[in-house]
C-alpha positions as CSV (number, residue, x, y, z in Angstrom):
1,X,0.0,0.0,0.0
2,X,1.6,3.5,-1.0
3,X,2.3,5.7,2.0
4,X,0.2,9.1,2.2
5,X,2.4,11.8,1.3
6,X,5.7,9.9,0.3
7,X,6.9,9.2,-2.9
8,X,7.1,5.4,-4.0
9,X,9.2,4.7,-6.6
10,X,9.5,1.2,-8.5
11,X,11.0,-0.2,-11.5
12,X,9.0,-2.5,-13.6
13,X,10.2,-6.0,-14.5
14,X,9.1,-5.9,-18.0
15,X,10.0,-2.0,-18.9
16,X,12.8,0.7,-18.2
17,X,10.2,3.1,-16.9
18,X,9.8,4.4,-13.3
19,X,6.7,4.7,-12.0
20,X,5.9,7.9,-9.3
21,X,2.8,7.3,-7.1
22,X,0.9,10.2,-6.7
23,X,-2.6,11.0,-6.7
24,X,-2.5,11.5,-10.7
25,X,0.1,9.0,-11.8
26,X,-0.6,6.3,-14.6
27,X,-1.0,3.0,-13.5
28,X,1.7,0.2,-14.1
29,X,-0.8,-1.4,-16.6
30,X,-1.5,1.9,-18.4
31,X,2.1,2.1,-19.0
32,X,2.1,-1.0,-20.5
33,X,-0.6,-0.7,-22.1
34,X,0.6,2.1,-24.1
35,X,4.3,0.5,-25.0
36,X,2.7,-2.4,-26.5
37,X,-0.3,-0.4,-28.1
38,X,2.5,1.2,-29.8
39,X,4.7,-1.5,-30.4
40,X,1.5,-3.4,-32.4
41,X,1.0,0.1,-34.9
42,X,5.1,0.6,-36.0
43,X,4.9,-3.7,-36.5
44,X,1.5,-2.9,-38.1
45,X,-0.3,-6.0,-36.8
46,X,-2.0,-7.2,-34.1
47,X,-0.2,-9.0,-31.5
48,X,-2.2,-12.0,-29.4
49,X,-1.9,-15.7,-27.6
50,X,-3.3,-18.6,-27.4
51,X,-5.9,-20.2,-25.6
52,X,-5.3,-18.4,-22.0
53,X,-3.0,-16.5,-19.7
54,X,-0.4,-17.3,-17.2
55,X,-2.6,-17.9,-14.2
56,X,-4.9,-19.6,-15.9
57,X,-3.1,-21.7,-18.9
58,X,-6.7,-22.6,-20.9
59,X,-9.8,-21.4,-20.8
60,X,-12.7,-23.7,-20.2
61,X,-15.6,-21.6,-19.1
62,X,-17.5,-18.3,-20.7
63,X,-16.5,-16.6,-17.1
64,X,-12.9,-17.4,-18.2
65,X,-13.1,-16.2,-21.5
66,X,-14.0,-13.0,-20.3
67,X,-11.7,-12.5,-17.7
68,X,-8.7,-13.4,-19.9
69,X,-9.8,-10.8,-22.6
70,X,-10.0,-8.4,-19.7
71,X,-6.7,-8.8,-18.9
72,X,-5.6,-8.9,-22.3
73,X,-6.9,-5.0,-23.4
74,X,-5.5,-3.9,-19.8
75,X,-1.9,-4.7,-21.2
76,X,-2.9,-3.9,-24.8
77,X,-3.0,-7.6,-26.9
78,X,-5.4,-7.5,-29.3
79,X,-5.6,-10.9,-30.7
80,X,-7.0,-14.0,-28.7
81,X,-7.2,-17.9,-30.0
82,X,-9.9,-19.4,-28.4
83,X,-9.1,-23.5,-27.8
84,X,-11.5,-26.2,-28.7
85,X,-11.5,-27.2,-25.1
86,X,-14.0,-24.2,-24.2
87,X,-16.5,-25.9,-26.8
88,X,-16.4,-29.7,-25.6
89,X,-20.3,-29.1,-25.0
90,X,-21.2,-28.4,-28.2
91,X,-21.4,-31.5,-30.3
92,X,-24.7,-30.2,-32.5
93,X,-26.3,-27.0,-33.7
94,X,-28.8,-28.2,-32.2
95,X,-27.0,-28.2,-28.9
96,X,-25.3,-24.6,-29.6
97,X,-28.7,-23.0,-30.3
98,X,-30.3,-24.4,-27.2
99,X,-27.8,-23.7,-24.2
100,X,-24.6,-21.7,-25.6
101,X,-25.9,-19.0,-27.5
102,X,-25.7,-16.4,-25.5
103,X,-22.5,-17.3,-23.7
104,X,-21.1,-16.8,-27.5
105,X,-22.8,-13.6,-28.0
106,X,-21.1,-12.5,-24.7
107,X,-17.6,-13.4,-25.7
108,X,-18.1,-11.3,-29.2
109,X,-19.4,-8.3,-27.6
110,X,-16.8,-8.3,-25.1
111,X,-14.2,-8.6,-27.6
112,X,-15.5,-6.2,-29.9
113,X,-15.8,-3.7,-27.0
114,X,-11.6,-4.5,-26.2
115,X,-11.5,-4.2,-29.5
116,X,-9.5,-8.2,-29.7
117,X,-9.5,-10.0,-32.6
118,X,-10.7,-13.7,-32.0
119,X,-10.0,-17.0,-33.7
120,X,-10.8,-20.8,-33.0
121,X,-8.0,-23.2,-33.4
122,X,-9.0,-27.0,-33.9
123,X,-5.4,-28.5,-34.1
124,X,-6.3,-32.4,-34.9
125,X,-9.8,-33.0,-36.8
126,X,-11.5,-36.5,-36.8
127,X,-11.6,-38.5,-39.3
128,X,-15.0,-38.0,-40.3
129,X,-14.9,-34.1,-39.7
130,X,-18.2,-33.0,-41.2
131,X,-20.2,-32.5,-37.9
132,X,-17.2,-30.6,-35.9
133,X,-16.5,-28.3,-38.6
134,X,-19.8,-27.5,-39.2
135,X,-20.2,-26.7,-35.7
136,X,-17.1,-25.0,-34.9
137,X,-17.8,-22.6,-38.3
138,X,-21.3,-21.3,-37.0
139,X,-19.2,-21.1,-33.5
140,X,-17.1,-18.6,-35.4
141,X,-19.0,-17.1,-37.4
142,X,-21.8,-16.3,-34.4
143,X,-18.8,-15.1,-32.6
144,X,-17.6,-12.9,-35.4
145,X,-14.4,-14.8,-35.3
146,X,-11.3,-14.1,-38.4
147,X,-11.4,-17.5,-38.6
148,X,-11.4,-21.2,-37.6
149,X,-8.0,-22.2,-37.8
150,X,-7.6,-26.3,-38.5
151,X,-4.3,-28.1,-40.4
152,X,-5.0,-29.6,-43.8
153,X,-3.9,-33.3,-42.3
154,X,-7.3,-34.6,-41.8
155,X,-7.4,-38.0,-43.5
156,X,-4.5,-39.5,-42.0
157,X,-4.2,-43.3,-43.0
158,X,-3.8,-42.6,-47.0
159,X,-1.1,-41.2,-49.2
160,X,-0.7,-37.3,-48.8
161,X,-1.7,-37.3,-52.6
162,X,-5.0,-38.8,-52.0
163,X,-5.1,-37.5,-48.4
164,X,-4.4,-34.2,-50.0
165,X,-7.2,-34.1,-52.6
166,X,-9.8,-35.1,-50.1
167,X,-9.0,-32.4,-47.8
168,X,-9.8,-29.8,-50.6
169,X,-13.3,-31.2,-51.5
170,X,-14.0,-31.4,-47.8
171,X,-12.8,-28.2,-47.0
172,X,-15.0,-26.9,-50.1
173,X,-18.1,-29.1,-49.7
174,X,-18.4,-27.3,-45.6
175,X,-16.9,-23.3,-46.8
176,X,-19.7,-23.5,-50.0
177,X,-22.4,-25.6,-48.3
178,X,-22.4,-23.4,-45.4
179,X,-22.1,-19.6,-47.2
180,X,-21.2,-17.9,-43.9
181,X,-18.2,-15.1,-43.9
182,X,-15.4,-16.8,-41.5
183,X,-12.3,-17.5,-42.8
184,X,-10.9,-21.0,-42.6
185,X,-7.0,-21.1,-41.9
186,X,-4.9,-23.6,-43.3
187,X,-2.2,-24.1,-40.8
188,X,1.1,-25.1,-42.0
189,X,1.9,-29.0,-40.2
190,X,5.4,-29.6,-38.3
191,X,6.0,-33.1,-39.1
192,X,7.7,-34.0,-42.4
193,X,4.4,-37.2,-42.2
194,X,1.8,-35.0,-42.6
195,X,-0.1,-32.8,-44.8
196,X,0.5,-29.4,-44.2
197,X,4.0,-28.3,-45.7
198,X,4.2,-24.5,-46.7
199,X,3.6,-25.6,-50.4
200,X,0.7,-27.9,-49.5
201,X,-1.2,-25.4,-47.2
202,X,-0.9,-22.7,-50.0
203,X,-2.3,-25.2,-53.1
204,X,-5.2,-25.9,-50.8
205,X,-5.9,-22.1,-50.1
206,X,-5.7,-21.3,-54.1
207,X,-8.5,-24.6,-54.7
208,X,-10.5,-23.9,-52.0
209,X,-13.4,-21.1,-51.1
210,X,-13.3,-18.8,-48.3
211,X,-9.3,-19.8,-47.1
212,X,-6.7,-18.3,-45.6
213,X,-2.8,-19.4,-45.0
214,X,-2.1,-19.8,-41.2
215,X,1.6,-19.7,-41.1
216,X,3.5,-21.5,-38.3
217,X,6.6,-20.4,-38.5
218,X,7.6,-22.8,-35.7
219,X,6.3,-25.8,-38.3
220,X,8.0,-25.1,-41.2
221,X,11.3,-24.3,-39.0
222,X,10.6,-28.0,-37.5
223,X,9.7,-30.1,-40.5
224,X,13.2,-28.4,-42.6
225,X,14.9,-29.4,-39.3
226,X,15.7,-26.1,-38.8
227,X,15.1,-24.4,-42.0
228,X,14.8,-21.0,-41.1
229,X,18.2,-20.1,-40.2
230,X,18.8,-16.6,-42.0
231,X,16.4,-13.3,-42.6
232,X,16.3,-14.6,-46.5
233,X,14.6,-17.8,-45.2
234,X,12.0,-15.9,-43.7
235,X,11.5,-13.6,-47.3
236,X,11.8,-16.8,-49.4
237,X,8.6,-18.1,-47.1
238,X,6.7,-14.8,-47.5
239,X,7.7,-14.7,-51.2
240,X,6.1,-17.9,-51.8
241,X,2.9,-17.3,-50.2
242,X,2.5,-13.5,-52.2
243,X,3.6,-14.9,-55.2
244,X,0.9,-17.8,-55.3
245,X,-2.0,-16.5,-53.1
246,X,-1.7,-12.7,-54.4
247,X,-0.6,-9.6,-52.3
248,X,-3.9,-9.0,-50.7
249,X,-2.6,-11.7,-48.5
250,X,0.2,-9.6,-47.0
251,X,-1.8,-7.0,-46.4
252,X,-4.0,-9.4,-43.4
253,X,-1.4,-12.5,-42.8
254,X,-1.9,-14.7,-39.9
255,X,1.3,-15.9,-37.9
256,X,1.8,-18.2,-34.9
257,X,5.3,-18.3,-33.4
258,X,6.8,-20.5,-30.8
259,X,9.7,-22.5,-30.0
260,X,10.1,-25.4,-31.1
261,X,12.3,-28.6,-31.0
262,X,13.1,-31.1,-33.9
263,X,14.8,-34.0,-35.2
264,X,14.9,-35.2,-38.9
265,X,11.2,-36.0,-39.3
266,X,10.6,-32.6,-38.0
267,X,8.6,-31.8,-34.9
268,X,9.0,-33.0,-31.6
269,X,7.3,-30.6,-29.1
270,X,6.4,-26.9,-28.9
271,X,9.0,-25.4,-26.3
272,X,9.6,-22.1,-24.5
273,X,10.7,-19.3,-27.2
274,X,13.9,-18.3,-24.8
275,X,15.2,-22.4,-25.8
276,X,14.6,-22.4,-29.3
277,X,16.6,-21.8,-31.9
278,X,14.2,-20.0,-34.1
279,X,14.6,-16.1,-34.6
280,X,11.8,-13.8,-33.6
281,X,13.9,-11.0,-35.0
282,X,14.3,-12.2,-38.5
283,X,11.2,-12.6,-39.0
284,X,9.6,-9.4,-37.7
285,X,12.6,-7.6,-40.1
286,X,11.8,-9.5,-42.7
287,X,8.2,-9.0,-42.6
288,X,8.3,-5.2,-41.8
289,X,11.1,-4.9,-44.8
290,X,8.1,-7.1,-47.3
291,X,5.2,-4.8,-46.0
292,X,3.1,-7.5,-44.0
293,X,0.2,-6.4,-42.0
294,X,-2.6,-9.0,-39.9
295,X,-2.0,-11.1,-36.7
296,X,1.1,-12.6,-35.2
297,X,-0.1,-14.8,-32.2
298,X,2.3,-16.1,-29.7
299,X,2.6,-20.0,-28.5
300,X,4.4,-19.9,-25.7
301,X,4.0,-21.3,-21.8
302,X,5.0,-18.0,-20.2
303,X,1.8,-16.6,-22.3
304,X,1.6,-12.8,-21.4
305,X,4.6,-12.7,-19.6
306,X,7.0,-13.5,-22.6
307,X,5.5,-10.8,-24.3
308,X,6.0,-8.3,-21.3
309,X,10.0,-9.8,-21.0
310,X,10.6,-9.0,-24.5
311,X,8.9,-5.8,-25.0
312,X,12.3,-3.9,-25.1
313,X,13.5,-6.2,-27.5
314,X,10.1,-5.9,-29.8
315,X,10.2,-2.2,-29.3
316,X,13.8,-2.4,-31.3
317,X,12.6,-4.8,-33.9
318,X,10.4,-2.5,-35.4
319,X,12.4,0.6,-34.9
């Protein structure tokens, strides 16, 4: 508690600022608040995490939901991926209509109010997918989500050829059949065994309706065991994607980062971003040098916390 009429000063453990308390001072969060706020316009894209916070890892309920985005606009993150988990309810329409609707409607307005862009991530779909995307889309889409984010590895005991080709007409027989406006990211896979390399994701995107590219940069660094090594590995990736998806694309990209470890079949585990070998800062130069805009959502176990312990060193990135 601050003393009446003395001066407290403190030093935060994220930034170099001192902080006075007096009767008119900003707030340690506001402070924050404003460096990242700032940090997210020079980058020119919205900054987020996955699935929860530090205190509370996932979130399971509505009540959760909410208090994570509150916490996320008091420190200025603008991007939230919701996890499945929070859905495990839902199995029908039928069953969203009935009990969760308006548990939905108050995670968008709550949202749009912190002004946080959401998504849905759906890492491994079943085998016969039909039902869950169905559901998870009108999840999205009721929740005015960017998109429902699922890898293109679906039909797993086939060759990738054939495994390949029936991922597009699924994909296409839910995105038409369904006409709503949510996006559908194809996520880029880790593991040279499935579908998902850089160039699979972006032929699905061209042959499909109402796709986007998720990039994982962590994925295509595992499944090249450790591919992207230099600032021209990063351009040759964002190259690839303009070049065959059309520059509208870099102007609303969608990136998940994290550590990662690997052996010669690619991915082993996601691991903390301070033990991995992967570069944060060559690919936020390389992206700020090639003009990308959109979302970069962090993967990490710290969640927040890495973000507030690298601030600094984002704040000279996009100097």
């Amino acid at each position: 508690m601050a003393i009446p009429g003395k001066v407290l000063v403190s030093v935060l453990p994220y930034i170099n600022i001192r902080i006075v308390d007096s009767g008119e001072s900003m707030t340690m969060d506001m402070l924050i608040r404003k460096k990242v706020l700032k940090i997210q316009e020079r980058l020119g894209m919205r900054i987020g995490i996955m699935y929860g916070i530090s205190r509370m890892p996932v979130a399971r309920t509505t009540d959760q939901v909410l208090s994570v985005l509150r916490e996320l606009y008091k420190i200025g993150i603008k991007a939230f991926v919701l996890p499945r988990e929070l859905f495990a309810d839902i199995v029908t329409s039928a069953d969203l209509y009935k009990g969760f609707y308006g548990d939905l409607l108050k995670i968008k307005d709550t949202a749009q109010k912190f002004n946080i862009e959401l998504a849905l991530h759906y890492p491994e779909l079943p085998e016969n997918p039909d039902e869950v995307m169905k559901v998870f889309c009108t999840i999205c889409n009721v929740m005015d989500c960017r998109a429902f984010i699922i890898t293109p590895d679906i039909y797993k005991n086939m060759p990738q050829e054939q495994s390949l080709r029936l991922a597009v007409y699924k994909i296409n027989e839910i995105m038409t059949g369904m006409r709503m406006p949510v996006k559908m990211g194809i996520e880029t896979t880790g593991k040279v065994g499935q579908v998902g390399s850089l160039e699979q994701v972006v032929d699905v995107v061209k042959r499909t309706q109402g796709t986007e590219v998720v990039l994982n940069w962590a994925h295509i660094h595992a499944r090249g065991a450790g591919a992207l090594r230099s600032e021209d590995d990063f351009r040759k990736v964002l190259s690839l994607v303009s070049s065959h998806v059309g520059r509208s694309w870099v102007d609303n990209a969608y990136f998940l980062f994290s550590g990662v470890s690997y052996g010669p079949s690619g991915e082993i585990r996601h691991i903390p971003l301070a033990q991995s070998d992967i570069s944060l800062r060559n690919m936020i130069r390389q992206s700020v040098s090639f003009g990308v805009k959109g979302t970069l959502i962090f993967e990490d176990p710290d969640k927040e916390k890495l973000l507030l312990r690298i601030l600094d060193d984002l704040g000279d990135m996009v100097r």
